[in-house]
C-alpha positions in Angstrom: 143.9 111.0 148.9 140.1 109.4 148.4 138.9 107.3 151.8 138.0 104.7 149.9 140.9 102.2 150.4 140.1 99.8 148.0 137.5 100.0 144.5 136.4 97.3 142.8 134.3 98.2 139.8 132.4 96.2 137.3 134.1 93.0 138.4 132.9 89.7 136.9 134.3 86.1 136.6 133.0 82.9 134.5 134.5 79.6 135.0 134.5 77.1 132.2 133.2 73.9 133.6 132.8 72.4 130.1 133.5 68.2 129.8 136.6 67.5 127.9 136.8 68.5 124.5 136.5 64.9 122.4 133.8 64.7 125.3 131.8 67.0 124.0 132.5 66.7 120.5 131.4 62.6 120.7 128.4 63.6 122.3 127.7 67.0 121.2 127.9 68.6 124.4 128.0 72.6 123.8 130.5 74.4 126.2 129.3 74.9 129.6 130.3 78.4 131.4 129.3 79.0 135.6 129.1 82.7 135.9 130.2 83.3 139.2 130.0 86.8 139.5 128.8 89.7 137.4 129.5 93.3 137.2 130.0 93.8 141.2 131.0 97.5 142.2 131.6 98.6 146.0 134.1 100.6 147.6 135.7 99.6 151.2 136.8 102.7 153.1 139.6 103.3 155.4 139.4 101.9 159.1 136.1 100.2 157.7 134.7 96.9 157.6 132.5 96.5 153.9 130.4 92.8 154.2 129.2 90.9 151.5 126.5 88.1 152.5 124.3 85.9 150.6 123.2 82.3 150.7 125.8 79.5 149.8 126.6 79.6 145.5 126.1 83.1 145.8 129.9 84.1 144.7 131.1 85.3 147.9 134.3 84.0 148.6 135.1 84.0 144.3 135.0 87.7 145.0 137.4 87.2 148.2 140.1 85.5 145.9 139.8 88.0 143.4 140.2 90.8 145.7 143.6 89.5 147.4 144.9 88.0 143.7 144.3 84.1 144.1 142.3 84.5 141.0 141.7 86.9 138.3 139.1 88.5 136.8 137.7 88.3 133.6 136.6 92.0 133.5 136.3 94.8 135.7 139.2 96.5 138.1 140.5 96.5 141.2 142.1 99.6 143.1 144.3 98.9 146.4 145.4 102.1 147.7 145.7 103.7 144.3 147.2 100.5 143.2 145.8 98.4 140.2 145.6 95.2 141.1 145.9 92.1 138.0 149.5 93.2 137.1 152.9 92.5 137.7 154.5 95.5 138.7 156.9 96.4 141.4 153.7 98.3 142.7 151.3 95.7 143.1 154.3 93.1 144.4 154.9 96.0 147.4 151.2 96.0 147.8 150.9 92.4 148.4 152.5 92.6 152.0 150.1 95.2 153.0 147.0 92.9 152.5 146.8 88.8 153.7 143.8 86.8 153.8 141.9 85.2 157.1 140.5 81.6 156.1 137.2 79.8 157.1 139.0 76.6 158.6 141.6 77.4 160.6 143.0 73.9 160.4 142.9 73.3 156.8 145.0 76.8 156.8 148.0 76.1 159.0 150.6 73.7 158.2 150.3 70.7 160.7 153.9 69.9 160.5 155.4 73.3 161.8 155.0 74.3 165.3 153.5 77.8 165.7 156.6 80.3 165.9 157.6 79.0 162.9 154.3 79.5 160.7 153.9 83.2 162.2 157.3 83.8 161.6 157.1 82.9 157.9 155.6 86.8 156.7 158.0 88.4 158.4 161.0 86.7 156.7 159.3 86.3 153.1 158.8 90.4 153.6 162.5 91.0 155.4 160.6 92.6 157.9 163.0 91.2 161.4 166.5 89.0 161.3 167.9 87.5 163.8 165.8 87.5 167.5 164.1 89.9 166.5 162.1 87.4 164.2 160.8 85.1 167.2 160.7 88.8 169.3 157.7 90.0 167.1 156.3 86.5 167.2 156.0 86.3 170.4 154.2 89.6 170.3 151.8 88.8 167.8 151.0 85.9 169.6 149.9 87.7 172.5 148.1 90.5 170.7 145.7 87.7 169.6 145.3 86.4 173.4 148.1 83.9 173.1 151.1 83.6 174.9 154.7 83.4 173.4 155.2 80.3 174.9 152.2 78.6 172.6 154.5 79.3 169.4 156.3 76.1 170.5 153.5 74.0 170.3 152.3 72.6 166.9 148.3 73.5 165.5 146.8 70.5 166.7 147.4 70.9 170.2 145.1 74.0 170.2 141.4 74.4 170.1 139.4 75.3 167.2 139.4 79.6 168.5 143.0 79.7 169.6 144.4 78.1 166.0 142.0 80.8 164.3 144.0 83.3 166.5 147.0 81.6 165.5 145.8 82.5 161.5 145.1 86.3 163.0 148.3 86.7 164.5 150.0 84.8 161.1 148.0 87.4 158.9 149.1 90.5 161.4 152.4 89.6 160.6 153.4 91.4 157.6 151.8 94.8 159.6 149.0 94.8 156.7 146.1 97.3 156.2 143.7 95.1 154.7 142.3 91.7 155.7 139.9 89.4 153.5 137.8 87.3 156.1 136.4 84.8 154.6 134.1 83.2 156.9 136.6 83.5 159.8 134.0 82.1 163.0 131.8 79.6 161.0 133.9 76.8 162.0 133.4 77.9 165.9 131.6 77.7 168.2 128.8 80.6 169.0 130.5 81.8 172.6 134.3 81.3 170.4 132.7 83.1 167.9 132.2 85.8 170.1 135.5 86.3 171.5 137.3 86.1 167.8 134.6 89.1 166.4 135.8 91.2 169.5 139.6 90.7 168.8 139.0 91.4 165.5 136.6 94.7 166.4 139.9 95.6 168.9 142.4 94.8 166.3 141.0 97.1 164.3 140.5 100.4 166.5 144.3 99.6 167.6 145.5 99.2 163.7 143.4 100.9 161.9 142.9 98.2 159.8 140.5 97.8 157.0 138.1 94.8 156.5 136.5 93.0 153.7 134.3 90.4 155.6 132.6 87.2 154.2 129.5 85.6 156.1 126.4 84.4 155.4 125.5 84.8 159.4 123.8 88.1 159.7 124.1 88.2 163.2 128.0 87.9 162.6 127.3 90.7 159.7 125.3 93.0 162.2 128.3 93.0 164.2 131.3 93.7 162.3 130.0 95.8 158.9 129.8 99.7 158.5 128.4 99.1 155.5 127.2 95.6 153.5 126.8 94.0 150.3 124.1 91.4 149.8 124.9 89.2 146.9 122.6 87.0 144.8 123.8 84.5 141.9 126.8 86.0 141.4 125.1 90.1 141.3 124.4 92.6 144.3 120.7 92.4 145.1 121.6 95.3 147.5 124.2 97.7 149.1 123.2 99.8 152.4 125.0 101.0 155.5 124.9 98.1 158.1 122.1 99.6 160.0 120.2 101.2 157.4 119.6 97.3 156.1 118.4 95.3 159.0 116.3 98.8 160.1 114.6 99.1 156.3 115.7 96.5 154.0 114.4 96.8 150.6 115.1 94.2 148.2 112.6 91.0 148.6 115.6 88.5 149.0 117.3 91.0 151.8 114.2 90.7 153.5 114.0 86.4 153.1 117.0 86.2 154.9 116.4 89.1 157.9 113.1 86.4 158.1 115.1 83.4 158.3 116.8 85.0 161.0 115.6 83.3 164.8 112.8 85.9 166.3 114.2 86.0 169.8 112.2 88.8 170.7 108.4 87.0 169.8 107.3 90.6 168.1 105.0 88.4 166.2 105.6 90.4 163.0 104.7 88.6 159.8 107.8 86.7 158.3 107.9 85.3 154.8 109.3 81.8 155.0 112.4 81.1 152.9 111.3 78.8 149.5 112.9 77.5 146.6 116.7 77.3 146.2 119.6 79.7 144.7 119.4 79.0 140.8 121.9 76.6 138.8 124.5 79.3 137.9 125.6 77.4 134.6 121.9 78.2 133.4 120.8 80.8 135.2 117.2 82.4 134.5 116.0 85.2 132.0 116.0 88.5 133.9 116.2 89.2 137.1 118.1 85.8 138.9 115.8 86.5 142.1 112.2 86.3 140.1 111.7 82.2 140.3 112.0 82.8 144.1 110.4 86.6 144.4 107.0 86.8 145.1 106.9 90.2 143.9 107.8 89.4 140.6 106.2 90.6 136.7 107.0 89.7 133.9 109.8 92.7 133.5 111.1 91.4 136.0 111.6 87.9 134.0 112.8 89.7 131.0 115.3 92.4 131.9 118.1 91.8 134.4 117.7 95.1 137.0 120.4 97.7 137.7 121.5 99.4 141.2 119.4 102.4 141.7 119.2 104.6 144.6 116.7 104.2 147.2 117.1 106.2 150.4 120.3 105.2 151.2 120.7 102.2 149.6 121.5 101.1 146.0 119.0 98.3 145.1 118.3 96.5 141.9 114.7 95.5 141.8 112.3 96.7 139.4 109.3 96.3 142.3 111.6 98.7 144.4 112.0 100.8 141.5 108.3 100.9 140.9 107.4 101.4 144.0 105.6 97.8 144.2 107.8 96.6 147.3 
């Protein structure tokens, strides 16, 4: 059996934003199509956590709803446990309980109008998992693996604080006993000292489960935290793919190293930092090339001509042509 838990190879996914049709015909409007991402690859082994970062636009959390099914791609694959994922098969429906999805707002995601026990409890009987007590029994348990008590299932999600209903989504994802969580954003809505306390339960959650983690952030001190390994995504494309501490000790592609520079310097080393300029391109016209050169300062004119490919580079994959020509 390969490590890699899940695969997801030459994935990409266009939107069609266009005006209505007798809009565009009155004013002869041609079609307008937002490519939101293009021709991602990573794998995300077992027990792992695999990050994807990148500045907001960048088609983080598109990727996210691919991954668990909210959306579907418009090419590529995507492998769960030697499952494929995009069809309706008994297969993919079994695999469905073993993956759930961890939201940025942890109030937007629970249902205001049912108390606690209830919202936890709904996995387990979509998936016939308990009947009976032994529904609000694993409740109860769930709710204190995250830090809770049992007793706080009776309560309803606004009579908690902004950490303990994201521990309320935790325990509500745990439910179904999964082996793979999307986190999209999980501790951007919380406070720094919160955030801390929700990264450990989520580090501790997984040594205990074994669980495996796709995790969405554009923090890279969150990132620095939580990833083995990590994805840095520009426009829609990878700029970069490194293990976690091979890319904050030697980053490589020019926009990795904008945002380890937009990064507070706590320690005053007085190293040289390149300010962050310009903004993340329009993705319904996106430029010529590379999507990185109207912002790189590295950049020649192949590099705003042909669009670059992932190449090895120690032990990264980057796609830049100054990498690649050993200009960076």
């Amino acid at each position: 059996m390969s490590d890699a838990l899940v695969r997801v190879e030459n994935l990409s996914k266009t939107f069609d934003v266009s005006p209505p049709w007798l809009d565009r015909m009155v004013e002869r409007i041609p079609r307008q199509l937002l490519h939101a991402v293009s021709e991602v690859n990573f794998e995300i082994s077992r027990g792992r956590t695999f990050a994807l970062v990148g500045e907001s636009g960048s088609g983080k959390s598109t990727i996210a709803k691919i991954v668990v099914g909210l959306l579907s791609a418009d090419e590529g694959t995507i492998v769960i446990d030697g499952v494929k994922m995009g069809e309706d098969t008994a297969a993919v429906r079994k695999l469905r309980r073993r993956m759930q999805m961890i939201f940025q707002d942890p109030y937007a995601s629970l249902n205001p109008r049912m108390r606690v026990d209830r919202i936890v409890a709904e996995p387990i009987r979509a998936f016939g998992l308990a009947s009976g007590r032994g529904v609000m029994a694993r409740v109860g348990e769930l709710l204190e693996a995250v830090g809770l008590s049992a007793k706080d299932g009776r309560k309803f999600p606004h009579e908690f604080s902004g950490g303990q209903r994201q521990r309320v989504c935790i325990a509500r994802a745990l439910a179904s006993n999964p082996a793979f969580l999307v986190c999209d954003e999980p501790t951007s809505a919380l406070d720094v000292s919160v955030q801390a306390q929700i990264l450990n339960l989520m580090k501790d959650l997984q040594d205990r489960l074994g669980l495996t983690y796709l995790f969405i952030s554009h923090d890279l001190a969150v990132v620095r935290h939580m990833a083995d390994r990590i994805g840095v995504l520009y426009l829609g494309r990878l700029a970069e793919l490194a293990p976690g501490r091979e890319l904050f000790a030697n980053p490589r592609h020019p926009y990795t190293r904008m945002l380890l520079d937009a990064v507070p310097d706590l320690d005053m080393s007085g190293r040289a930092r390149t300010p962050v300029t310009g903004e993340i391109p329009n993705p319904i016209d996106p430029p010529p090339g590379c999507p990185f050169n109207p912002r790189c300062p590295l950049a020649n004119e192949r590099c705003r001509i042909e669009v670059p490919r992932l190449r090895a580079a120690g032990a990264a994959l980057v796609a830049c042509h100054a990498v690649e020509e050993g200009r960076a």
